[in-house]
C-alpha positions as CSV (number, residue, x, y, z in Angstrom):
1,X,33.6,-3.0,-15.2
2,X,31.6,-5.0,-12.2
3,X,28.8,-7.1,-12.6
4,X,26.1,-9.0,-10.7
5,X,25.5,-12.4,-12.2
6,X,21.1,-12.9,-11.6
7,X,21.3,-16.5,-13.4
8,X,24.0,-18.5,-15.2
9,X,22.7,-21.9,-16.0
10,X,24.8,-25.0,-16.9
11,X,24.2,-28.6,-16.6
12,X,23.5,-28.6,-13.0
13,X,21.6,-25.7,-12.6
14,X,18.8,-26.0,-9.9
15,X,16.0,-24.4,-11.9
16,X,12.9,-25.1,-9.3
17,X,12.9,-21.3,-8.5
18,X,12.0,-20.7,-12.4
19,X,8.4,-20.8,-12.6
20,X,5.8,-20.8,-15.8
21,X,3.0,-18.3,-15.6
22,X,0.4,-19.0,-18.8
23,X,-2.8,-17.4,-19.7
24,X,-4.6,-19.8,-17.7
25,X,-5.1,-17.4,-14.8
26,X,-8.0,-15.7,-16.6
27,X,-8.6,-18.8,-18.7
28,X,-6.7,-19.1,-21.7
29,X,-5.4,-22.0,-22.9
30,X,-1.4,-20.7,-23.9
31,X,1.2,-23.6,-22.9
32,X,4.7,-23.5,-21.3
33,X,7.8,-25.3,-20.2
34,X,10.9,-24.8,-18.7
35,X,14.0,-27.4,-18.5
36,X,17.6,-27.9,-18.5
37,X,18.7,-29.0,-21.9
38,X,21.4,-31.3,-22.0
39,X,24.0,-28.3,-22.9
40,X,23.1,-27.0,-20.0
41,X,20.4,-24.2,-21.4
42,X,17.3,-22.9,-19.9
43,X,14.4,-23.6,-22.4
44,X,11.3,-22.1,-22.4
45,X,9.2,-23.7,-25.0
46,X,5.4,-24.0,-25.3
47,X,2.3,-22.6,-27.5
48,X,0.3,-19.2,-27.6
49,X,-3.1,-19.8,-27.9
50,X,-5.9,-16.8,-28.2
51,X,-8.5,-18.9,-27.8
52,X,-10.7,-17.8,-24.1
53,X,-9.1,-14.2,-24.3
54,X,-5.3,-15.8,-23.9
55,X,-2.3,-15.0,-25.7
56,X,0.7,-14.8,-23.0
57,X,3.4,-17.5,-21.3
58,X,5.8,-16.2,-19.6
59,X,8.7,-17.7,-17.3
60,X,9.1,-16.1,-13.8
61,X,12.5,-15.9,-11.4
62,X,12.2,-14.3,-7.6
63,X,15.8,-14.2,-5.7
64,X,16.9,-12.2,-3.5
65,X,17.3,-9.2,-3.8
66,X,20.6,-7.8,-6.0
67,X,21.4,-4.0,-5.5
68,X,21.4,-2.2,-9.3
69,X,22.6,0.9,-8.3
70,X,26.4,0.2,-9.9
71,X,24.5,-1.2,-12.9
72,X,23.1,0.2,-16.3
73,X,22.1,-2.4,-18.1
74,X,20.8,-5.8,-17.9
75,X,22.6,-8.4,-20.7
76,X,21.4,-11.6,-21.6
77,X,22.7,-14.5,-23.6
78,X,20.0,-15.8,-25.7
79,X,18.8,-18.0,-28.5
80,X,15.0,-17.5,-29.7
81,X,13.6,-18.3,-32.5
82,X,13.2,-15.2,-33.9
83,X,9.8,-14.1,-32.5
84,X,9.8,-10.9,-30.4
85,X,9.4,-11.4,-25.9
86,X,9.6,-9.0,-23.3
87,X,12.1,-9.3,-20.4
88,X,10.4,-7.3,-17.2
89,X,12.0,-6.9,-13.9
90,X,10.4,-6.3,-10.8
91,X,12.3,-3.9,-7.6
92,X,10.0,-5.7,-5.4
93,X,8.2,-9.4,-6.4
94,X,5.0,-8.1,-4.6
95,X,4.4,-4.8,-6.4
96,X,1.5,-5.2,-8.8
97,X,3.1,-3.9,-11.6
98,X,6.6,-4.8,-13.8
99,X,9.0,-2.6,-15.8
100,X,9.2,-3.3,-19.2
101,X,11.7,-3.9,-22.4
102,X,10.5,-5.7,-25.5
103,X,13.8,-7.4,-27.9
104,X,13.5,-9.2,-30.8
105,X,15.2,-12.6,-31.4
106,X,17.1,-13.6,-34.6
107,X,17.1,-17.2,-34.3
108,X,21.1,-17.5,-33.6
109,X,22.8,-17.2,-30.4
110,X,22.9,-13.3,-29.1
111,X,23.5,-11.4,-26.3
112,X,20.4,-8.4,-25.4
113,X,21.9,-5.3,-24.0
114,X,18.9,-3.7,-21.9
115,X,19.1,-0.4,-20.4
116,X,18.0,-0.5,-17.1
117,X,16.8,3.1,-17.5
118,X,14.6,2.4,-20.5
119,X,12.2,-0.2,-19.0
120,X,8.9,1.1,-18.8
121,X,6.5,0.3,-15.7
122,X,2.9,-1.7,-17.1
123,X,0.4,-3.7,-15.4
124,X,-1.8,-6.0,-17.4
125,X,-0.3,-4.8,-21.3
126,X,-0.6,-0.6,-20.1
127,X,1.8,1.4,-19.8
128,X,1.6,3.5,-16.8
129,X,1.9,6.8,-16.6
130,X,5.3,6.6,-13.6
131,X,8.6,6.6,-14.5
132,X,10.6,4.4,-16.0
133,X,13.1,1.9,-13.9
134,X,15.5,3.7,-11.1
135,X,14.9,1.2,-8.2
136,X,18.0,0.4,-6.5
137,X,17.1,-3.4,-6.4
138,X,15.5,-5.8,-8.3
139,X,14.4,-9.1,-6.8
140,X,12.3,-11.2,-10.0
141,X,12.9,-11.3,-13.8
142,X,10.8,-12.6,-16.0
143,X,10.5,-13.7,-20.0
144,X,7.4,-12.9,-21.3
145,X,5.6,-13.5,-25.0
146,X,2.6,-12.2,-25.7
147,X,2.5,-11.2,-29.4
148,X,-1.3,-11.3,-30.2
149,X,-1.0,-14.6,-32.5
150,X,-1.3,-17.9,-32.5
151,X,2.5,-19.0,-32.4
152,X,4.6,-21.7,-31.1
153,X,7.6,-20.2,-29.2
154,X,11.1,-21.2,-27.8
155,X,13.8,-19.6,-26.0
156,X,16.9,-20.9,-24.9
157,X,18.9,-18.4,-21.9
158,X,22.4,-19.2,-21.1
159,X,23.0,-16.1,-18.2
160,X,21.3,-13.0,-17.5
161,X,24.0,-10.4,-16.1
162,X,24.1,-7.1,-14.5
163,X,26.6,-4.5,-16.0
C-alpha cells in the first residue's frame, strides 16, 4: 500500500514551518511550545489556561499541497500524555474552517489511525452542517487541545503519514 509521508521528524528536522497558535488571539492566556527533542521528536508542550475566555494551543503545519485521493486515512506516531487533542486538516490553509477528529492519548508511544472520511468540518468549536472530509488535497495539519480545563499538556509526534 502507497503512502505520502506529511512530516517525519528526526534530529535534523527543520521545524520553522511548525507554528504555535494559543488563545491569545481573543485574549487568553493558554501557553505553547514546539522543539526538537534530542531523540529527534516534535514536542508540543505548554499550559491551558481558562482564564480571559481561553482554553486552546494548538500547533499548526502549511506545506504544499499533497493529493489524498489514493489515501484513507491519516496515521500518526504519537506519545501524549494521556489527555485527549484533536488533529484537523485543512484542503486549503485559507478556508475559514478545519475538518475535524478528536483521539485520545494513553501516555505510551501509539500510532492514531484517522479516517480521512470521518473528519468533521467546524469553525470556532461548531460543527457545521457540510460534509465531512473528501477534498482531494490537504495542504495544513494541525494539533489542537482544547479540553475546557485547566491542564498542562505534552505531545511528542514522530511522523504523520498518509495511507
Amino acid at each position: 500500500m502507497s503512502s505520502a509521508v506529511v512530516f517525519d521528524f528526526n534530529k535534523k528536522s527543520k521545524i520553522k514551518d511548525w507554528v504555535v497558535v494559543v488563545d491569545g488571539v481573543m485574549g487568553g492566556k493558554s501557553t505553547g511550545t514546539f522543539e526538537l527533542s534530542n531523540e529527534g521528536h516534535g514536542v508540543f508542550k505548554g499550559h491551558i489556561s481558562l482564564e480571559n475566555y481561553g482554553g486552546f494551543s494548538s500547533l499548526r503545519y502549511s506545506f504544499p499541497k499533497i493529493a489524498t485521493k489514493k489515501y484513507s486515512k491519516a496515521i500518526i506516531k504519537l506519545k501524549g500524555d494521556g489527555k485527549n487533542y484533536q488533529f484537523r486538516v485543512k484542503a486549503n490553509s485559507k478556508d475559514y474552517y478545519s475538518y475535524i477528529a478528536p483521539f485520545s492519548t494513553t501516555g505510551d508511544w501509539e500510532e492514531i489511525e484517522i479516517p480521512l472520511n470521518e473528519m468533521y468540518p467546524s469553525y470556532r468549536g461548531r460543527k457545521l452542517d457540510q460534509p465531512n472530509f473528501s477534498s482531494d488535497f490537504i495542504e495544513q495539519i494541525t494539533f489542537l487541545i482544547g479540553n475546557k480545563k485547566e491542564e498542562n499538556f505534552k505531545l511528542l509526534i514522530d511522523n504523520i503519514v498518509l495511507k
